[in-house]
Structure formats: C-alpha cells, structure tokens
C-alpha positions as a printed Julia matrix, in Angstrom:
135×3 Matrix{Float64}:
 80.38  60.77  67.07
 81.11  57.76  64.74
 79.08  58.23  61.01
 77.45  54.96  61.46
 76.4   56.76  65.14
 74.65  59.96  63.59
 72.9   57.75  60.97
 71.42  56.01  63.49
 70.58  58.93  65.99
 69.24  60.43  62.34
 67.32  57.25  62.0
 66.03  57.53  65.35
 64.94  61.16  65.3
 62.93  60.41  61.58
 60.91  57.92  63.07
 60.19  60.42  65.99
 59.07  63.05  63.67
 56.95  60.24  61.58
 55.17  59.43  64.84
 54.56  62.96  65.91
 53.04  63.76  62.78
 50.59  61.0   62.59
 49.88  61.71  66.15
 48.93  64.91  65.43
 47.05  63.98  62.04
 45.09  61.78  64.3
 44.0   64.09  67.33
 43.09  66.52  64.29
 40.63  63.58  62.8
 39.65  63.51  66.37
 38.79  66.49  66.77
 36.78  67.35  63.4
 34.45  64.2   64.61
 33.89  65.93  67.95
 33.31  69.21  66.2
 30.67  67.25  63.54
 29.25  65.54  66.32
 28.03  68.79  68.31
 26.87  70.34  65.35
 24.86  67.34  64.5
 23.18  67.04  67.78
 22.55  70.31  68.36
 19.99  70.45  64.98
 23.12  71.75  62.75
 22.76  70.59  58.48
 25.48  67.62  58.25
 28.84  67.3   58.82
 31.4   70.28  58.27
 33.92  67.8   56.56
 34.09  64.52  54.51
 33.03  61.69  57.58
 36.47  60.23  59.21
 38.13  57.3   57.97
 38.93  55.04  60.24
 42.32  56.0   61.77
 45.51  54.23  60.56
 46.84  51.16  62.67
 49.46  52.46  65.33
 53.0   52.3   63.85
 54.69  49.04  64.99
 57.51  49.85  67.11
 60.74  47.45  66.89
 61.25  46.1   70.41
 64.63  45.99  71.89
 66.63  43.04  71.71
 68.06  41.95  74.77
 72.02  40.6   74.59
 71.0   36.71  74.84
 68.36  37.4   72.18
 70.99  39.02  69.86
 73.77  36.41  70.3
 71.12  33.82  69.82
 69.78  35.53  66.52
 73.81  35.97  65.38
 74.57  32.26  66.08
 70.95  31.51  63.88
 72.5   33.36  61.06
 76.28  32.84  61.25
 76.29  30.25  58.57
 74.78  32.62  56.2
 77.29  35.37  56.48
 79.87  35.52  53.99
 84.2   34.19  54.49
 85.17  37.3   55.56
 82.02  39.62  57.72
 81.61  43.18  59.8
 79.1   44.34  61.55
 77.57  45.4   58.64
 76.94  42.0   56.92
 75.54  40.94  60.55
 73.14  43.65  60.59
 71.75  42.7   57.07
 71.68  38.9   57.72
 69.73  39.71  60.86
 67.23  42.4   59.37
 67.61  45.12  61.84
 70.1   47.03  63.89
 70.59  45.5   67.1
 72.55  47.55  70.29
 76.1   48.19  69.45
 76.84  46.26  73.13
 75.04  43.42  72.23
 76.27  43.53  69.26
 79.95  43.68  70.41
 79.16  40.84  73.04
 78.14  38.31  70.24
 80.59  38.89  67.78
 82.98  38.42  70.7
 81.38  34.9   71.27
 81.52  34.11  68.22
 85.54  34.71  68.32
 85.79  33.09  71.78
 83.89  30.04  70.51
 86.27  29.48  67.45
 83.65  30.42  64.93
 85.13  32.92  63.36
 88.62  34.56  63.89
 89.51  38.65  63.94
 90.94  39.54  60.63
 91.4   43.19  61.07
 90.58  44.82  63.54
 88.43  47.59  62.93
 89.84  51.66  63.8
 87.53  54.97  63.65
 85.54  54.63  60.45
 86.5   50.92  59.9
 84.87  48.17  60.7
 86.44  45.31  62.26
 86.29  42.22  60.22
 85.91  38.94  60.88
 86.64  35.44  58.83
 84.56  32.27  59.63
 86.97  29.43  61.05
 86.76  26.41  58.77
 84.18  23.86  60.3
C-alpha cells in the first residue's frame, strides 16, 4: 500500500467515524425527546433535559465522479496548472480527490492529445510528472 493510498483509506475511515458519531449523537437527541415526551403526557413536571435543538443538517457527502466528469473537470483546469504538474497539483486545481483510474485516464488524454508531455515518469513514492506542451 502506496502512502498517498493509506492517507486516503485514513481519510476515508475519519469521515466514517465523524458520521457514526453524529449518528449516534442524533438517535441520543432522539431519544431524550421520546423519553420527555412520555413523561410529559403522562402528568410528569417538565422535561428531564434542556428541550432539543434542532438536529444538525446531514453531512454532505462528496459524490463520485464518473471518468468523463473527471477528464472534463482536468481539461477545465489544465491551463491553470503550473509548466511542470503531478497528480498532486491536479488534485489541488480541481478541489478534491478524484478516483486514481479516472484520474490515470485523463492525465493520459491529456498526453495523447499533445497537451502536456511525460517528463518523468513517476516510480513507488514518486509521482509522475508532467510538462504542458507549448500552445
């Protein structure tokens, strides 16, 4: 497993444990309402706890780009990426982390197309880098 792979599986696994937790924070809140509630209609004094806020919008999930969607985003951005460009720079000028695949598949376009041109060619921990063709 590559680094940048485990930071994103690391990623992936926070966000899971984010979600859990306010799932559970929420069925909690849930449940104290219900608990109120009975007390309150059967003749109890007041609530048990502090009355519920309202509960927190769900957390928005980033949808999956397809491949068409992320070559079409890469050619968007391409003239904003630097001379020389990995993966990396991509990722930044596109403001998320699209599938490696689909990834791969653009930045091959991109080559195939005469847009940009392989510099190095990228081994284990190294990214492959890539220098925009002159126009």
């Amino acid at each position: 497993m590559t680094d940048p792979e485990y930071e994103q599986l690391k990623k992936h696994l926070e966000e899971q444990r984010r979600i859990g937790a306010e799932l559970v924070e929420r069925a909690y809140e849930a449940q104290m309402r219900s608990l109120e509630m009975i007390r309150t209609l059967q003749g109890g004094a007041g609530p048990v706890a502090p009355p519920a806020q309202a509960p927190p919008a769900a957390p928005e999930r980033s949808r999956r780009r397809t491949a068409t969607e992320v070559t079409a985003d890469v050619f968007r951005i391409i003239d904003s990426l630097p001379e020389t460009f990995s993966r990396h720079e991509v990722c930044e000028a596109l403001g998320y982390e699209p599938d490696r695949g689909a990834l791969y598949k653009a930045l091959q376009q991109i080559v195939n197309l005469h847009y940009a041109t392989v510099e190095t060619t990228g081994k284990g921990q190294t990214a492959t880098v890539y220098r925009k063709t002159p126009d």
